[in-house]
C-alpha positions as CSV (number, residue, x, y, z in Angstrom):
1,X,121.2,266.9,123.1
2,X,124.3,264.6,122.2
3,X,123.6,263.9,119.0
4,X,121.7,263.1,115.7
5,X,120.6,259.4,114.7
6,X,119.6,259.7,110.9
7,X,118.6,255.9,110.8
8,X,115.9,257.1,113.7
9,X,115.0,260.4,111.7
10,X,114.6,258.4,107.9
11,X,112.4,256.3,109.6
12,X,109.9,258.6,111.3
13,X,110.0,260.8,108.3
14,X,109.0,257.3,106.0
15,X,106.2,257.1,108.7
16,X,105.5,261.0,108.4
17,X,105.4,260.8,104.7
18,X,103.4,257.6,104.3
19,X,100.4,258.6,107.2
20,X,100.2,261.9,105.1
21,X,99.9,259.6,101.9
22,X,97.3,257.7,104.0
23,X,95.5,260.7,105.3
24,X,95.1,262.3,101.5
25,X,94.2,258.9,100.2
26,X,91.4,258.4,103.1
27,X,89.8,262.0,102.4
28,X,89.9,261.8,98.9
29,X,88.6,258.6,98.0
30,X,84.6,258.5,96.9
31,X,82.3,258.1,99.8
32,X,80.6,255.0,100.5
33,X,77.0,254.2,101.4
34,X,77.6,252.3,105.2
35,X,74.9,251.1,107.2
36,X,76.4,251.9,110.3
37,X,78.0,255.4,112.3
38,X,81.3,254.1,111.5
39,X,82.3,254.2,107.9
40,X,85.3,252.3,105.7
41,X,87.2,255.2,105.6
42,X,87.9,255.7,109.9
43,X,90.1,252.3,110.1
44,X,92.5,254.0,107.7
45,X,92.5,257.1,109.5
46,X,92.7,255.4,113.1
47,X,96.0,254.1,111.2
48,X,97.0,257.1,109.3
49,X,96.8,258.9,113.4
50,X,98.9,256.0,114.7
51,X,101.7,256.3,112.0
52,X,101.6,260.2,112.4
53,X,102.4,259.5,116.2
54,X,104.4,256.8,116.2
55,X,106.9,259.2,113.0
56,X,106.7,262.2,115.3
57,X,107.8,260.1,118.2
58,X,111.0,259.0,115.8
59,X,111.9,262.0,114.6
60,X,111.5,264.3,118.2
61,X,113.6,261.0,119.8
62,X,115.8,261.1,116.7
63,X,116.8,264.8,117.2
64,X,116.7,265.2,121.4
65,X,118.8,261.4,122.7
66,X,122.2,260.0,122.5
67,X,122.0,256.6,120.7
68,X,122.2,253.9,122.8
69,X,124.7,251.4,123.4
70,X,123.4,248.4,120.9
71,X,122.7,245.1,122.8
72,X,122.5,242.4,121.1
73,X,120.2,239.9,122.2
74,X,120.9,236.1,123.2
75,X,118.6,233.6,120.4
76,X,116.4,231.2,122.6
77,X,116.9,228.9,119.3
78,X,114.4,226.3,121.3
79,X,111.6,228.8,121.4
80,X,111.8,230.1,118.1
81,X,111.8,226.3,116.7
82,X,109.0,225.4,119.1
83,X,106.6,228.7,117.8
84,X,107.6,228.1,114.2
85,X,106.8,224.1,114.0
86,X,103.7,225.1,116.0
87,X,103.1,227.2,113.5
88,X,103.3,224.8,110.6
89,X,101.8,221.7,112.9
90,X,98.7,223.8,112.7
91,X,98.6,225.0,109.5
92,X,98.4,221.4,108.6
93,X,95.5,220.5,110.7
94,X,93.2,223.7,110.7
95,X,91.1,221.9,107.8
96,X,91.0,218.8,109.7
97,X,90.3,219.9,113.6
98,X,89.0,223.1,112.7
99,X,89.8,226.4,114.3
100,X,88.7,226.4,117.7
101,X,91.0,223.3,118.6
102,X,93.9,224.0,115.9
103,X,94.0,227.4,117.6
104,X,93.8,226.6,121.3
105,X,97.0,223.7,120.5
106,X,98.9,226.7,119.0
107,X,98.5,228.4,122.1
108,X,99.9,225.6,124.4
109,X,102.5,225.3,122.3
110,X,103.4,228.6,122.1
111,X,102.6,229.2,126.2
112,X,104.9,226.3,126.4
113,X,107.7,227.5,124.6
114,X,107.6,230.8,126.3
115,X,108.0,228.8,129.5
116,X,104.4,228.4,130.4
117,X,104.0,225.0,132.7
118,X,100.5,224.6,133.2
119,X,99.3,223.1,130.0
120,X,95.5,222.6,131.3
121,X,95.0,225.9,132.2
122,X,96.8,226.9,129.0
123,X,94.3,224.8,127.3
124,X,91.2,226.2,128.4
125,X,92.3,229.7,128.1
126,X,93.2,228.5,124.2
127,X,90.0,226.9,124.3
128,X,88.2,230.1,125.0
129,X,89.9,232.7,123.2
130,X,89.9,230.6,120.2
131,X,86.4,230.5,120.5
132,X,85.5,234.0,121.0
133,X,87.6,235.2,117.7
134,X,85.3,231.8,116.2
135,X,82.3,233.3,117.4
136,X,83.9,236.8,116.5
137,X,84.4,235.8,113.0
138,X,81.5,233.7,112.7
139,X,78.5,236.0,113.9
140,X,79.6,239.8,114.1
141,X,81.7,239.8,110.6
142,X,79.8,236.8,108.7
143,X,82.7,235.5,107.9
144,X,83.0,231.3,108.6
145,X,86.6,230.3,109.9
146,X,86.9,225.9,109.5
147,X,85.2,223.9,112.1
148,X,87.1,220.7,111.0
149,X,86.4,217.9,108.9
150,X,86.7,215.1,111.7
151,X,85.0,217.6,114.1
152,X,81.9,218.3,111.3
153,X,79.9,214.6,111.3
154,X,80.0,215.2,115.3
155,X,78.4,218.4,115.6
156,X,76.0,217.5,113.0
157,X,75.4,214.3,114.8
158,X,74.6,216.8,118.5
159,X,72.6,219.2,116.7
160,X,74.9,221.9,117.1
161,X,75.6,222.2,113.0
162,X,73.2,222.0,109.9
C-alpha cells in the first residue's frame, strides 16, 4: 500500500451510492403483472449488481495500488474521422437502404478504419449480424427497425414483404 487515489475512491463510492439508489428504487417500485419468469424489475437489478461490483472494485483498487504513471495516448485522428463520418453517412441513409444494409456499410467502414483489409468478408459478417439484431428487433421484441424506402417496392415485388 503506497497510497490513496481519491479521484478512484469518489468514483466507486458515486457507483456505491447510485447501485444502492438503484437497488431501493427496484424493490420498492409496485409489482407488475409479466407474462414471463423474468420480470421488469431484474434488468435493473442485473445493473444495480454490476455497479455494486464494478464501485467495490474502485474503491478496494482505490485504497490497496500506487497510481500509475499516466500515459497519454497517441489520437489516430484518421480513425476517429472515418467512424464518426460513418456514423453520420448512415444516419442519412437508414430511411432510405434500410437497416440491414445501412448497418452492414457502418461495419465496413468501421472494420476498415480499424485496419480491417478484407472488405467482402467484412461485408458478409455486416450482412449477417445486421440481420440477426433485424430479425432480433423485428420478431422476439415486436419492434420494426427501417427496411428502406428504395429496398421496400423490391421486397414487395419478391414476396418477401406485405
Amino acid at each position: 500500500m503506497s497510497g490513496f487515489r481519491l479521484g478512484e475512491a469518489i468514483l466507486g463510492l458515486i457507483a456505491v451510492v447510485l447501485a444502492a439508489y438503484i437497488a431501493w428504487g427496484t424493490w420498492t417500485a409496485p409489482a407488475i403483472a409479466a407474462r414471463s419468469v423474468v420480470g421488469p424489475g431484474v434488468f435493473p437489478a442485473l445493473i444495480a449488481l454490476g455497479l455494486l461490483c464494478v464501485g467495490a472494485r474502485l474503491l478496494y483498487d482505490a485504497r490497496s495500488h500506487s497510481a500509475p504513471a499516466v500515459v497519454i495516448p497517441q489520437v489516430d485522428w484518421p480513425a476517429v474521422l472515418t467512424v464518426a463520418g460513418s456514423l453520420l453517412v448512415f444516419v442519412l441513409l437508414l430511411e432510405r437502404l434500410g437497416w440491414i444494409i445501412s448497418a452492414a456499410l457502418l461495419f465496413v467502414a468501421v472494420a476498415r478504419a480499424f485496419g480491417e483489409r478484407a472488405w467482402l468478408r467484412d461485408a458478409a459478417i455486416g450482412l449477417v449480424l445486421a440481420s440477426l439484431v433485424f430479425l432480433t428487433f423485428d420478431a422476439a421484441l415486436g419492434l420494426s427497425l427501417p427496411v428502406g424506402e428504395w429496398i421496400e417496392p423490391a421486397l414487395v415485388f419478391l414476396g418477401l414483404l406485405a
